[in-house]
Every structure is written in structure tokens, then in C-alpha cells.
N, CA, C and O atoms as a Tripos MOL2 file, in Angstrom:
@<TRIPOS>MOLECULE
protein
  288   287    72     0     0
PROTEIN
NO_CHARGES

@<TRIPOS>ATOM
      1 N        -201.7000 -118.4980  -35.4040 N.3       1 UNK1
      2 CA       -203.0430 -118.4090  -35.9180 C.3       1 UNK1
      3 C        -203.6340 -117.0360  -35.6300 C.2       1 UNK1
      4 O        -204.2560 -116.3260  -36.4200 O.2       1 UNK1
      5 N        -203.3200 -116.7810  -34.3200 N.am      2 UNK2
      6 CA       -203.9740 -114.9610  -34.4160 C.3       2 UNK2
      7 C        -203.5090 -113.9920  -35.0340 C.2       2 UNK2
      8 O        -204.1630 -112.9560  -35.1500 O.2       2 UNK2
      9 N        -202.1250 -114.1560  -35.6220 N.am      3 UNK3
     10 CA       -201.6130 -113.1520  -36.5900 C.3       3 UNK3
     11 C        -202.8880 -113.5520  -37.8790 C.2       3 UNK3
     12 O        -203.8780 -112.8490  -38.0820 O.2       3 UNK3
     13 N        -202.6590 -114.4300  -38.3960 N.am      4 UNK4
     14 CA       -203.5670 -114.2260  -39.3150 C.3       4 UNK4
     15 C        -204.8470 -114.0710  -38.9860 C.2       4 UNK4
     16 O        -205.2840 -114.0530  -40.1370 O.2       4 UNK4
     17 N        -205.8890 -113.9310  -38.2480 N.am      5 UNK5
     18 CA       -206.7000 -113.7760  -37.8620 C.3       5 UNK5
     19 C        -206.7620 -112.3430  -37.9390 C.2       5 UNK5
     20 O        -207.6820 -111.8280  -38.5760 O.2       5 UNK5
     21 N        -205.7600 -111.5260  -37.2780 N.am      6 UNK6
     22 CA       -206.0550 -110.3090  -36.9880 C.3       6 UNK6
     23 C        -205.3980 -109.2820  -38.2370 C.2       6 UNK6
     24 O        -205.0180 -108.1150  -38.1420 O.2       6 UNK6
     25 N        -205.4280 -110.2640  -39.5190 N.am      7 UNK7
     26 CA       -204.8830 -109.2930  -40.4720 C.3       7 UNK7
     27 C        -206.2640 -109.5870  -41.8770 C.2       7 UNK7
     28 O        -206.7780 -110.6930  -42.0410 O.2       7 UNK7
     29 N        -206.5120 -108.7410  -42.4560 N.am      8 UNK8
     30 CA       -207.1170 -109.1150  -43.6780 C.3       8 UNK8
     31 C        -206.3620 -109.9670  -44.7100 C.2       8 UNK8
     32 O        -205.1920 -109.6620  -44.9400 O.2       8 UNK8
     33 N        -207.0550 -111.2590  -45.5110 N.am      9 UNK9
     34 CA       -206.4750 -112.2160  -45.9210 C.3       9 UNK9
     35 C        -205.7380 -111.4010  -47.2800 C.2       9 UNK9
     36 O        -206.3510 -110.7800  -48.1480 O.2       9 UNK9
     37 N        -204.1240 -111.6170  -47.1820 N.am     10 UNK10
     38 CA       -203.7510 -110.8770  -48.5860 C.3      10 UNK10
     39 C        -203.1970 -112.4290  -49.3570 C.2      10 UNK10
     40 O        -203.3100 -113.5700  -48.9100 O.2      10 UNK10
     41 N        -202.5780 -111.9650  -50.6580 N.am     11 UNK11
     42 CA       -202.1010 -113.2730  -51.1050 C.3      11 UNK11
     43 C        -200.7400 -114.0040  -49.9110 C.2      11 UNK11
     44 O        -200.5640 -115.1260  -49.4340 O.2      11 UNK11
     45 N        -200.1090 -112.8690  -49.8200 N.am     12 UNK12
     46 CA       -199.0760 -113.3200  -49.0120 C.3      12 UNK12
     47 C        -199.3810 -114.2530  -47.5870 C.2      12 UNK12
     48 O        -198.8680 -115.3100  -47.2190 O.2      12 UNK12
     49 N        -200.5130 -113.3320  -46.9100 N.am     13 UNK13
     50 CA       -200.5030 -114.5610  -45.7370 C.3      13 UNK13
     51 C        -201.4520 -116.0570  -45.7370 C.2      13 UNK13
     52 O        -201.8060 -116.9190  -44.9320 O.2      13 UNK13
     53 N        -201.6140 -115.6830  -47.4060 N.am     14 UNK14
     54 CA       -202.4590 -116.8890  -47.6160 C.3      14 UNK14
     55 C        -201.4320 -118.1180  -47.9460 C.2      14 UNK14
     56 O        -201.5880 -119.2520  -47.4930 O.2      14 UNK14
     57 N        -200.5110 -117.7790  -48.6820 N.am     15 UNK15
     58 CA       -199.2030 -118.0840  -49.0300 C.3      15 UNK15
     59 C        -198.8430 -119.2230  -47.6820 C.2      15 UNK15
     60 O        -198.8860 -120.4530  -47.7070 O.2      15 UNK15
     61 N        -198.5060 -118.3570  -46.6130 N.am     16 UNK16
     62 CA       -197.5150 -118.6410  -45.5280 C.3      16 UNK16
     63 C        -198.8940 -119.2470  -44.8340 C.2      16 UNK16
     64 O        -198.4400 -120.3240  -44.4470 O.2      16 UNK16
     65 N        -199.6960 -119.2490  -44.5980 N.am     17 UNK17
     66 CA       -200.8780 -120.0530  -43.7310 C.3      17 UNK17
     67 C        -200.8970 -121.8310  -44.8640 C.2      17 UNK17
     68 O        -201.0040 -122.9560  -44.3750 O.2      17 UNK17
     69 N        -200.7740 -121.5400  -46.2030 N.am     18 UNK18
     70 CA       -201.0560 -123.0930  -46.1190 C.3      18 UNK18
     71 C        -199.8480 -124.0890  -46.0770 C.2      18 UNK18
     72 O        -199.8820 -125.3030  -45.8780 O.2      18 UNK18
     73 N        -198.4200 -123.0090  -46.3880 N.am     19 UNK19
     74 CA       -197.2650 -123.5530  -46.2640 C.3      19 UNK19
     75 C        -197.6430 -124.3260  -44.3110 C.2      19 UNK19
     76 O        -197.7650 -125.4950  -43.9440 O.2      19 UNK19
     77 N        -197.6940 -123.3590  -43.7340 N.am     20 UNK20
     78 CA       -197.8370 -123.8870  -42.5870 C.3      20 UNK20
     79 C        -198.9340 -125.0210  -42.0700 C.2      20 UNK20
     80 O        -198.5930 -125.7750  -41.1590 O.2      20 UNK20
     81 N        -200.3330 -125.1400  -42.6970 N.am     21 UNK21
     82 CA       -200.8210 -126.2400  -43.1400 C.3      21 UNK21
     83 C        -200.6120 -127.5000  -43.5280 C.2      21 UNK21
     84 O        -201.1320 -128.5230  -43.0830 O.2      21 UNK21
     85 N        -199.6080 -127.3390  -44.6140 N.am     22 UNK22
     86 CA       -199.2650 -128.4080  -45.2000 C.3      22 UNK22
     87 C        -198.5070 -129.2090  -44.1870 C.2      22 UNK22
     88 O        -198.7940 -130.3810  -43.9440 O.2      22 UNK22
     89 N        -197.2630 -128.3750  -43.4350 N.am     23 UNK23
     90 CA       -195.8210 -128.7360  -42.6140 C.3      23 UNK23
     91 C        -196.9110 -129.6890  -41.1600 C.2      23 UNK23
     92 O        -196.4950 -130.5610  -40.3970 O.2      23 UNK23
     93 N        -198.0550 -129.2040  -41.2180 N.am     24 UNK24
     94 CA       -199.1640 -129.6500  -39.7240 C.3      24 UNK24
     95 C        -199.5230 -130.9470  -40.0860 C.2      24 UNK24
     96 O        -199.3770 -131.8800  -39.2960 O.2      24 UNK24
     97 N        -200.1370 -131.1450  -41.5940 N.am     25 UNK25
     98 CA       -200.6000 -132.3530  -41.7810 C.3      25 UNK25
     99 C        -200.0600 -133.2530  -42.0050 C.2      25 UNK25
    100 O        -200.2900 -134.3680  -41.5360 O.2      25 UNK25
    101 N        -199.0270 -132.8830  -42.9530 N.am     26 UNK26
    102 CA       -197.5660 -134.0390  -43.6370 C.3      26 UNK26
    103 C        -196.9200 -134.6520  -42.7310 C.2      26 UNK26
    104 O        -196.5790 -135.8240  -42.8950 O.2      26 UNK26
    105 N        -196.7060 -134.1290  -41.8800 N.am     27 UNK27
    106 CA       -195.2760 -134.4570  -40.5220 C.3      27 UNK27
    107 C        -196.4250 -135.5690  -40.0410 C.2      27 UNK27
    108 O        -196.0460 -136.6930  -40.3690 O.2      27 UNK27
    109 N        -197.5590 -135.5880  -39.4440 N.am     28 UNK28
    110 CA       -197.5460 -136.7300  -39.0090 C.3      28 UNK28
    111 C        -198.1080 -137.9160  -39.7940 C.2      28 UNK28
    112 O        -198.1060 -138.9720  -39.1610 O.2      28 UNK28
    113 N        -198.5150 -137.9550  -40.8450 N.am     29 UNK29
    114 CA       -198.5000 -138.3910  -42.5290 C.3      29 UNK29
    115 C        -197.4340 -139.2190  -42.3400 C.2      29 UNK29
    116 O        -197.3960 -140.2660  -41.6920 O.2      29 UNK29
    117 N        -196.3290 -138.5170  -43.1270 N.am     30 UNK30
    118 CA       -195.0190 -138.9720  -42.5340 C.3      30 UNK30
    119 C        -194.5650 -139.9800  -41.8260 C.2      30 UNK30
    120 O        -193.9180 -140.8670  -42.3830 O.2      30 UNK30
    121 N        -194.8330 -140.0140  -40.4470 N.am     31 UNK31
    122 CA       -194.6090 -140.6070  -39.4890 C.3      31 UNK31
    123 C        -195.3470 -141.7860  -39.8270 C.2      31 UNK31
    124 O        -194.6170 -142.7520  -40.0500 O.2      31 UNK31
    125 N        -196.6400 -142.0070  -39.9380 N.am     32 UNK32
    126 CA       -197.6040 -142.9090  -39.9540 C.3      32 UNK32
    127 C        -197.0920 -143.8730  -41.3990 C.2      32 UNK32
    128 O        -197.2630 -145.0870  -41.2910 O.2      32 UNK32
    129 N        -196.6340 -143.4850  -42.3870 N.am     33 UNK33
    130 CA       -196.5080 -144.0490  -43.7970 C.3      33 UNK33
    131 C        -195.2530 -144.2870  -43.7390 C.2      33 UNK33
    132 O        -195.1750 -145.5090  -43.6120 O.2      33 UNK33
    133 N        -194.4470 -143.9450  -43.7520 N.am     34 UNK34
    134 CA       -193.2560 -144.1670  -42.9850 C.3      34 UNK34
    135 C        -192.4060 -145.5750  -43.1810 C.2      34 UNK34
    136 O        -191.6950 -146.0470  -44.0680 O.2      34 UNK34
    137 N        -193.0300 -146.1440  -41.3950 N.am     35 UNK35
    138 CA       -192.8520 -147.7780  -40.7970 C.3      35 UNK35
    139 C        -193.6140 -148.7110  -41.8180 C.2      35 UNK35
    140 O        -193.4790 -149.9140  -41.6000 O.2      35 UNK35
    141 N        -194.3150 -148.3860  -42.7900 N.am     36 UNK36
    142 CA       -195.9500 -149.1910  -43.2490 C.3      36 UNK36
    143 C        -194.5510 -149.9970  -44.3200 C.2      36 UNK36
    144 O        -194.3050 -151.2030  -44.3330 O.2      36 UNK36
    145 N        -193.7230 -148.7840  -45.2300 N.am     37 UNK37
    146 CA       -193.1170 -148.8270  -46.2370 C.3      37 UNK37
    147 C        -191.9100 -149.6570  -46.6530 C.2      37 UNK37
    148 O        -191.4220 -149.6740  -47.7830 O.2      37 UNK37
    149 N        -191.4300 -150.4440  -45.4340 N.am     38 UNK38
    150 CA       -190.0280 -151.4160  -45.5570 C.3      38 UNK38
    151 C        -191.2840 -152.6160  -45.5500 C.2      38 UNK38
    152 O        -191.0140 -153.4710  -46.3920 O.2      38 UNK38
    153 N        -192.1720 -152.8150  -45.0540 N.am     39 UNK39
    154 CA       -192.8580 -154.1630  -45.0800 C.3      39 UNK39
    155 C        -193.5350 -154.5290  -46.2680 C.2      39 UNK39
    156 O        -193.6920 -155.7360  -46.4570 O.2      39 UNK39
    157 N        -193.9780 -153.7060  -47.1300 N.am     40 UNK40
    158 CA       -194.2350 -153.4320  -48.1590 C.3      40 UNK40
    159 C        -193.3490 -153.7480  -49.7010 C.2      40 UNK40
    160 O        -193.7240 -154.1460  -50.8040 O.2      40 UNK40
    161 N        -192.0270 -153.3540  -49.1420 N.am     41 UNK41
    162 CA       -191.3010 -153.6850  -50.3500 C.3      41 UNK41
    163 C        -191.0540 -155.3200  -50.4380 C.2      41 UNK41
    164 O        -191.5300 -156.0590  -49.5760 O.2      41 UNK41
    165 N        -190.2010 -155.8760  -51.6500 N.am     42 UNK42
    166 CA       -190.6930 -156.9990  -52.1280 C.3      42 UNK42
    167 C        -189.4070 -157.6000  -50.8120 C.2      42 UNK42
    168 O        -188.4080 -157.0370  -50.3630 O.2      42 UNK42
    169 N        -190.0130 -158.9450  -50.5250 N.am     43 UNK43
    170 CA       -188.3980 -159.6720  -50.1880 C.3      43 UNK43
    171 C        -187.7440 -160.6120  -50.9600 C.2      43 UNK43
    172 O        -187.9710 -160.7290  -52.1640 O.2      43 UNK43
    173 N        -186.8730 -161.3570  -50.2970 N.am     44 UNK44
    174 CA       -185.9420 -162.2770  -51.1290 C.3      44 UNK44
    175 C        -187.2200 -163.7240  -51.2160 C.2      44 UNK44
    176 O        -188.2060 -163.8440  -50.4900 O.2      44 UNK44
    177 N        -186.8600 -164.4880  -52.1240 N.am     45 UNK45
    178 CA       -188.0120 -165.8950  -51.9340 C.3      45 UNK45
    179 C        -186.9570 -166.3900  -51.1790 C.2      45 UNK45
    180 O        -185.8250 -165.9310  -51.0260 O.2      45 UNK45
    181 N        -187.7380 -167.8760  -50.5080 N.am     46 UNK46
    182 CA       -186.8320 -168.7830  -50.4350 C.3      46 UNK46
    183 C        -185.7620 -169.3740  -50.8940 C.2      46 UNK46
    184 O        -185.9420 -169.5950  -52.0910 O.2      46 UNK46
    185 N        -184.2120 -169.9310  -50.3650 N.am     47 UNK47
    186 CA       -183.5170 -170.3950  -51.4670 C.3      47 UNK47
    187 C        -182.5410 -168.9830  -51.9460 C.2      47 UNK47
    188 O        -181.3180 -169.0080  -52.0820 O.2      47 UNK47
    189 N        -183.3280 -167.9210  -52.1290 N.am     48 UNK48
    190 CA       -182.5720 -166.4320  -52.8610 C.3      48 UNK48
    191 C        -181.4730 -166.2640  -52.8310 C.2      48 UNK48
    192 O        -181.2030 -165.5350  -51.8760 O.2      48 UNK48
    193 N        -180.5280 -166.5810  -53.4410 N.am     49 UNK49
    194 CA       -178.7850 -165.2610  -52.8370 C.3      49 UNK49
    195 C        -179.0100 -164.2400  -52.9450 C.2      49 UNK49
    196 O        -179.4390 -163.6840  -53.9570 O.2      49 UNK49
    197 N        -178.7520 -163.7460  -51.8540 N.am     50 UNK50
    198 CA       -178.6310 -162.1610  -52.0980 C.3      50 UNK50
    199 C        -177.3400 -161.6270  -51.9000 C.2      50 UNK50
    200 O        -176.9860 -162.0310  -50.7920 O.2      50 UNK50
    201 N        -176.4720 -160.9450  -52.3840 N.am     51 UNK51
    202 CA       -175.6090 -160.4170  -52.3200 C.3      51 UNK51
    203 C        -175.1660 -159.0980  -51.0470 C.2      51 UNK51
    204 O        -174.2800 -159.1930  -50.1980 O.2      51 UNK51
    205 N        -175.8550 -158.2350  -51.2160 N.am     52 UNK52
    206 CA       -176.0020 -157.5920  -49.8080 C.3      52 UNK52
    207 C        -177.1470 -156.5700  -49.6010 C.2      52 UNK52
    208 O        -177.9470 -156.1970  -50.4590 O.2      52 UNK52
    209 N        -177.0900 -156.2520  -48.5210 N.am     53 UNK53
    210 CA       -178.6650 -155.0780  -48.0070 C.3      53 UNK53
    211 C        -177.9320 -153.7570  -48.5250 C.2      53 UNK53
    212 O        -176.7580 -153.4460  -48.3200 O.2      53 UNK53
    213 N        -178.9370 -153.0240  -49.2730 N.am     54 UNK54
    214 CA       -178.8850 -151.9000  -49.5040 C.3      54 UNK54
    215 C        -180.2320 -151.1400  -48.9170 C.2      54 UNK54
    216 O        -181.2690 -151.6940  -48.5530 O.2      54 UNK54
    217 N        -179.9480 -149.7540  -48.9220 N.am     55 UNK55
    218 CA       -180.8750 -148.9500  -48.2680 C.3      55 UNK55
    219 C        -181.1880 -147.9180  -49.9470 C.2      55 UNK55
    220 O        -180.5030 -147.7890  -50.9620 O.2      55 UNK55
    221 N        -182.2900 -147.4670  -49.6100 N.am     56 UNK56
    222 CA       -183.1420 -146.6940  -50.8810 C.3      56 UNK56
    223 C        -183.6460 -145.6300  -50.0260 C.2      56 UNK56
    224 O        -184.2120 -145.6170  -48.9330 O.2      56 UNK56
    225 N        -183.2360 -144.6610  -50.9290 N.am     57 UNK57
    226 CA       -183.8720 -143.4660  -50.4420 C.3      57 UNK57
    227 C        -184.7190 -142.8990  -51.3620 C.2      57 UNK57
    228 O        -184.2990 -142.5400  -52.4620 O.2      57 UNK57
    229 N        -186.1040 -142.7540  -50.9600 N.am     58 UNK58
    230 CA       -187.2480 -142.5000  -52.0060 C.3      58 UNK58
    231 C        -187.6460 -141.1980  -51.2910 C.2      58 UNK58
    232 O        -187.4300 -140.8440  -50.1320 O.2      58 UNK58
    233 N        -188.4650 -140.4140  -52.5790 N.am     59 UNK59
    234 CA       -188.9570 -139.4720  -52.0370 C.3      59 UNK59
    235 C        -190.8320 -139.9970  -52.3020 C.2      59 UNK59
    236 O        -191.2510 -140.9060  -53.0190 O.2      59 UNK59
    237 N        -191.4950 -139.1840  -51.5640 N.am     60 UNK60
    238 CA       -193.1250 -139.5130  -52.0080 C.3      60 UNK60
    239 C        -194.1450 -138.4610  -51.1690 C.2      60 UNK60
    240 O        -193.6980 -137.4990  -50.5450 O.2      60 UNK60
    241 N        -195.4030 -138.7460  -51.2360 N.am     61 UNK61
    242 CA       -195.9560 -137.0100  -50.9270 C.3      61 UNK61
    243 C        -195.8190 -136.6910  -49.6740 C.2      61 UNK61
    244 O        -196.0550 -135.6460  -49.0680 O.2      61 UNK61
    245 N        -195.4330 -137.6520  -49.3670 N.am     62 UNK62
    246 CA       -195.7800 -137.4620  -47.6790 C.3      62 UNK62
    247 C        -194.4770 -137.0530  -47.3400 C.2      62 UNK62
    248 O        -194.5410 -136.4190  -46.2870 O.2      62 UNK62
    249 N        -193.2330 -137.1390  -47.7910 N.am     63 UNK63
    250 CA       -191.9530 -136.7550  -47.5270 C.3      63 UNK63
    251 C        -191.2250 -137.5680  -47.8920 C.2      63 UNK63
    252 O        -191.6050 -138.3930  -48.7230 O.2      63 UNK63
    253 N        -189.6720 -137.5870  -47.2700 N.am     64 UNK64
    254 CA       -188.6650 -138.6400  -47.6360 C.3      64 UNK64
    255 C        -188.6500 -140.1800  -46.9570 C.2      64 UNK64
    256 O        -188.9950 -140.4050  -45.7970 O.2      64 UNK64
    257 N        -188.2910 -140.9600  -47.6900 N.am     65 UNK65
    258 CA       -188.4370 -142.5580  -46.6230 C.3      65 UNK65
    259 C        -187.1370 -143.1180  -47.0080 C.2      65 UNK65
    260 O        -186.7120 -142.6070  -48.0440 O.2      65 UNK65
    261 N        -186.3830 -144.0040  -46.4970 N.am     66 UNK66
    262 CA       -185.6420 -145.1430  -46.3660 C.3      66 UNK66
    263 C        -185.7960 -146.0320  -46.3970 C.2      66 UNK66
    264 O        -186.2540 -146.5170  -45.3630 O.2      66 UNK66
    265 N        -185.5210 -147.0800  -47.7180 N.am     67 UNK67
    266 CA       -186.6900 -148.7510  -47.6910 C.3      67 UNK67
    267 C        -185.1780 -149.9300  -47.7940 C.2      67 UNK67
    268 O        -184.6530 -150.3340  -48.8310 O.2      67 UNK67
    269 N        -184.7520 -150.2700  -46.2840 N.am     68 UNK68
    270 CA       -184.2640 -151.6230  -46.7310 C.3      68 UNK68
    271 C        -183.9610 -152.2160  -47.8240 C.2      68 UNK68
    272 O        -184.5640 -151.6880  -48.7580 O.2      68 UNK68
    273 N        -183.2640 -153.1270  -48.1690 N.am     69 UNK69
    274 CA       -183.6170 -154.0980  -49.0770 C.3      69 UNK69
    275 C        -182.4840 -154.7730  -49.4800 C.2      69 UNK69
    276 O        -181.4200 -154.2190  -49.2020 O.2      69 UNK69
    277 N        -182.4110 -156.4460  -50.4070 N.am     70 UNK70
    278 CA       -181.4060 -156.8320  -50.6580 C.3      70 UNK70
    279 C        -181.2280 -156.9210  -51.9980 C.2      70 UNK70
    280 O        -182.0010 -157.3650  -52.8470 O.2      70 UNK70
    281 N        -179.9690 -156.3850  -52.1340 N.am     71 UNK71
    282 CA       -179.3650 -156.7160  -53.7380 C.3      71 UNK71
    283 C        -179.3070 -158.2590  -54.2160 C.2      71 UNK71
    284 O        -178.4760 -158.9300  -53.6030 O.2      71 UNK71
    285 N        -179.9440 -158.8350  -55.0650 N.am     72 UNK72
    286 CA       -180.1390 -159.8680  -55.2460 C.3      72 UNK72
    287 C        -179.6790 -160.1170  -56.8380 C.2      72 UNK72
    288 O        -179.7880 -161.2340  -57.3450 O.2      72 UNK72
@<TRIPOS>BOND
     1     1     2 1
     2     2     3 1
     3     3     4 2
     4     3     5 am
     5     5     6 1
     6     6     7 1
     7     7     8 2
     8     7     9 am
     9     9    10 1
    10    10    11 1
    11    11    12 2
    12    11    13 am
    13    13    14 1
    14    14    15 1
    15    15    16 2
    16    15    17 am
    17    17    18 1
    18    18    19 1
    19    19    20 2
    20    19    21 am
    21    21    22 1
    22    22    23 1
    23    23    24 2
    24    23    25 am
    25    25    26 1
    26    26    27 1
    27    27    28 2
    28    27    29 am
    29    29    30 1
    30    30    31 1
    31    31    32 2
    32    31    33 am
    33    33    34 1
    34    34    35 1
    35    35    36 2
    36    35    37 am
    37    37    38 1
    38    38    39 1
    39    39    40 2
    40    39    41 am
    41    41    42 1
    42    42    43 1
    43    43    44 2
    44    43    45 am
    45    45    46 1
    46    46    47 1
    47    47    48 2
    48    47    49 am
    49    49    50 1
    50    50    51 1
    51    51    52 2
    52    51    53 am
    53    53    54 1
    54    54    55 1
    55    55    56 2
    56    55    57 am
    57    57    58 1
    58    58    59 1
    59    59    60 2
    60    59    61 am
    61    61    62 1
    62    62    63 1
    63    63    64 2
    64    63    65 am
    65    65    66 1
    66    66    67 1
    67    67    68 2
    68    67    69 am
    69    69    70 1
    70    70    71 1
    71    71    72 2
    72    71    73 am
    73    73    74 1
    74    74    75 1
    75    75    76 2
    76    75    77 am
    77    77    78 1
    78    78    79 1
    79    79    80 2
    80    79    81 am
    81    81    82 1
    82    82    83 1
    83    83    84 2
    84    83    85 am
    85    85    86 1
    86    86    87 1
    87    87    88 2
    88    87    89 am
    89    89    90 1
    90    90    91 1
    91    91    92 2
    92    91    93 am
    93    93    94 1
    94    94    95 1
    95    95    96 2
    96    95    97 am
    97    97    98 1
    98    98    99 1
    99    99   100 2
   100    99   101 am
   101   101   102 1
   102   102   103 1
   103   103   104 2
   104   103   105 am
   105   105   106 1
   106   106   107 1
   107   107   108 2
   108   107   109 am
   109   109   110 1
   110   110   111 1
   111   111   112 2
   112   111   113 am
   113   113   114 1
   114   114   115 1
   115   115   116 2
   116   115   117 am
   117   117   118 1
   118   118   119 1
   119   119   120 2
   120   119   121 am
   121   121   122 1
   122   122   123 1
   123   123   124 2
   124   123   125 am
   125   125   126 1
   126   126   127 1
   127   127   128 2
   128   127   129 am
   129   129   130 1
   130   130   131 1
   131   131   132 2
   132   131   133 am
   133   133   134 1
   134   134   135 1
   135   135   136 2
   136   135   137 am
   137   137   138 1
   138   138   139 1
   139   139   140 2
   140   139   141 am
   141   141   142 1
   142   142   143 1
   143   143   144 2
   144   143   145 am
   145   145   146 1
   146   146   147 1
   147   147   148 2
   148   147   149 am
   149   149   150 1
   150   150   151 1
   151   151   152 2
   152   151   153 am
   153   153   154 1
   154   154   155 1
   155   155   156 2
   156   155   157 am
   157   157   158 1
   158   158   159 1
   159   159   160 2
   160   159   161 am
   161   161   162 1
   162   162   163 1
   163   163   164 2
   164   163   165 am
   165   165   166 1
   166   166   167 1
   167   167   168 2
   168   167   169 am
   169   169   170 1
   170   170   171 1
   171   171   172 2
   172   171   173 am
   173   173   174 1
   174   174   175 1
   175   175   176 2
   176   175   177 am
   177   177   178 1
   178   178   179 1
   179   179   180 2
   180   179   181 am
   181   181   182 1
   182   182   183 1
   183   183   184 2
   184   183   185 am
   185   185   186 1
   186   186   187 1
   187   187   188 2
   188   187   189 am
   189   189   190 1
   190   190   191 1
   191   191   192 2
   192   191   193 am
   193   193   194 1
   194   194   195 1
   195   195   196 2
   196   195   197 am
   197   197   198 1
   198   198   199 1
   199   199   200 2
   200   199   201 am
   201   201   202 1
   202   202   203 1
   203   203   204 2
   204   203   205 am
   205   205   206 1
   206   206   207 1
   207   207   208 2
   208   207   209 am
   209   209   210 1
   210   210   211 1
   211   211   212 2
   212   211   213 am
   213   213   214 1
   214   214   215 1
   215   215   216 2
   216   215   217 am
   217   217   218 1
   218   218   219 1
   219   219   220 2
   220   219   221 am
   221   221   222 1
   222   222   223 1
   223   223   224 2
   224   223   225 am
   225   225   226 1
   226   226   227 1
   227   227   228 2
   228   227   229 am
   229   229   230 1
   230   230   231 1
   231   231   232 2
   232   231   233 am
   233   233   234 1
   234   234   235 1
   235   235   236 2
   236   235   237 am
   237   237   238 1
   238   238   239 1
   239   239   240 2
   240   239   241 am
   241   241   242 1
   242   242   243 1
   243   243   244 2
   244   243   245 am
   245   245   246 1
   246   246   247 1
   247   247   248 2
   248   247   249 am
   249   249   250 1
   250   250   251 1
   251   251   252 2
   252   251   253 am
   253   253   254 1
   254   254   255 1
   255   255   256 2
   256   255   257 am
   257   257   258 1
   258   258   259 1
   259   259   260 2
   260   259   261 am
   261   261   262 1
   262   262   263 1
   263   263   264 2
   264   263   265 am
   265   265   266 1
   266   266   267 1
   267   267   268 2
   268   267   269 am
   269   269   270 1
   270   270   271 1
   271   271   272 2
   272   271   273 am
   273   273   274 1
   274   274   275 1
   275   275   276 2
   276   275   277 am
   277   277   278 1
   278   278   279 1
   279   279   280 2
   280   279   281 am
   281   281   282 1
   282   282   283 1
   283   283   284 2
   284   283   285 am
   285   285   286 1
   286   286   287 1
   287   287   288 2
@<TRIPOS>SUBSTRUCTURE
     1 UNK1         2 RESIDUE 1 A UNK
     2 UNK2         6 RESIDUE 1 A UNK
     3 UNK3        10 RESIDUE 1 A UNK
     4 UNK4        14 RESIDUE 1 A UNK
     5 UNK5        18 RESIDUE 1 A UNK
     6 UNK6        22 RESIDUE 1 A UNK
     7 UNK7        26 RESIDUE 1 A UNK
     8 UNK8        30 RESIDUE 1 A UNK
     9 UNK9        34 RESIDUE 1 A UNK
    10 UNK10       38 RESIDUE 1 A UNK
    11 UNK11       42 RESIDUE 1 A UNK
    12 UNK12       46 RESIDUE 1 A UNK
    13 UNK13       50 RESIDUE 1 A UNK
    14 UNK14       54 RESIDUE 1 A UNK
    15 UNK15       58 RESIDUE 1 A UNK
    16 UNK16       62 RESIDUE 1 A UNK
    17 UNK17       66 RESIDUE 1 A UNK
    18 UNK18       70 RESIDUE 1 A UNK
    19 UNK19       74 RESIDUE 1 A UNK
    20 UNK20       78 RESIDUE 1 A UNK
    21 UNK21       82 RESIDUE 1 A UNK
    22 UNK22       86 RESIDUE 1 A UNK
    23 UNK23       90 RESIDUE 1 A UNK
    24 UNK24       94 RESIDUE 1 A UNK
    25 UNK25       98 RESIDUE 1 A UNK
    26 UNK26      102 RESIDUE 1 A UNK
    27 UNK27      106 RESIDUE 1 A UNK
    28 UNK28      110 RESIDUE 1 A UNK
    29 UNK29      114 RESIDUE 1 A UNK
    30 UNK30      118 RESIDUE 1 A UNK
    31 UNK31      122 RESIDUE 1 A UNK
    32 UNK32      126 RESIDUE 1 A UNK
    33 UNK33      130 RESIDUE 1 A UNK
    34 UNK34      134 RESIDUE 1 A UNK
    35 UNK35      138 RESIDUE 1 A UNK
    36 UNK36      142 RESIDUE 1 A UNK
    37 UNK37      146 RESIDUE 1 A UNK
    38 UNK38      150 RESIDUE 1 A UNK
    39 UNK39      154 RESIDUE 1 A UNK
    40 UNK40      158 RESIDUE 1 A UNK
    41 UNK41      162 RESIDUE 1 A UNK
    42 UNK42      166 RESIDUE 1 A UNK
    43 UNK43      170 RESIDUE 1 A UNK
    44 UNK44      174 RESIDUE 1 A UNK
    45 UNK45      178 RESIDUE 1 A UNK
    46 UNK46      182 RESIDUE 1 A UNK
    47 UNK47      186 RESIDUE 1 A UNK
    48 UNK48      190 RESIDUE 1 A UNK
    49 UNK49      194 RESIDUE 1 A UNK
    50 UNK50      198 RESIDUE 1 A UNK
    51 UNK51      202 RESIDUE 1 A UNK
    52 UNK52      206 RESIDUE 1 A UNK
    53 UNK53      210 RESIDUE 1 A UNK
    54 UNK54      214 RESIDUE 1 A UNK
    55 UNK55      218 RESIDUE 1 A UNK
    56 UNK56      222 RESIDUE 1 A UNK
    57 UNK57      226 RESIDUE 1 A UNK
    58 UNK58      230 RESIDUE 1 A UNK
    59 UNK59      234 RESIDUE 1 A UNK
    60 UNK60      238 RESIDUE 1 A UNK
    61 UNK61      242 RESIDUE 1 A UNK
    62 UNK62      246 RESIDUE 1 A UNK
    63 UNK63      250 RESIDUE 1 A UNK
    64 UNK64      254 RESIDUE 1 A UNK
    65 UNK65      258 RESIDUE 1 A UNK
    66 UNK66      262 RESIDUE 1 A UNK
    67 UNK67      266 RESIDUE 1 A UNK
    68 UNK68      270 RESIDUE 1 A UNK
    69 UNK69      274 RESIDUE 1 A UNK
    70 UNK70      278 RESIDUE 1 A UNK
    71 UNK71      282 RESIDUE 1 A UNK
    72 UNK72      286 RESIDUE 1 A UNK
């Protein structure tokens, strides 16, 4: 933060200040949205066959997630 502080704002370190912004707020975003996202997806009903658990890899704003789930 004091590098940019101690420089006049050009495009460039405006550039690299919100990249670094973004990486501050997202990460724990992230974290928090995350765990919310396997409980969320649908499950099997009662009775269901399911054939087997697969894993999903989604992307979304907050970053990448991994959602459980069964092939049914």
C-alpha cells in the first residue's frame, strides 16, 4: 500500500492496485460461498437409484468450487 501511496496514480498502478483488491476480497468470498454450495445442490429423493457420486467442477464469481453429487 505505500508504494502506491508514494507514487502519483498512473493507469498502470491503478491496474495492479485493483488486481490486488479484487485477490483481498474474493479469497475470502471464496471461502465463505464455497461450503454453502454442496448443500445447495439438488439430492437424490427417496427410493432414488443412483448409480454413482460424481464431483462437478464449476466455475462462479467468487472463484472455482467442487459440488458433490449423484449420477442418477
Amino acid at each position: 500500500m505505500a508504494r502506491f501511496q508514494a507514487q502519483a496514480p498512473t493507469g498502470q498502478l491503478v491496474q495492479e492496485l485493483e488486481g490486488l483488491v479484487r485477490t483481498a476480497i474474493f479469497q475470502p468470498a471464496n471461502a465463505l460461498v464455497g461450503p454453502l454450495l454442496p448443500a445447495a445442490a439438488d439430492q437424490p429423493q427417496p427410493g432414488q437409484g443412483c448409480k454413482e457420486r460424481v464431483r462437478v467442477q464449476i466455475q462462479g464469481l467468487f472463484g472455482h468450487f467442487e459440488l458433490p453429487g449423484d449420477y442418477c
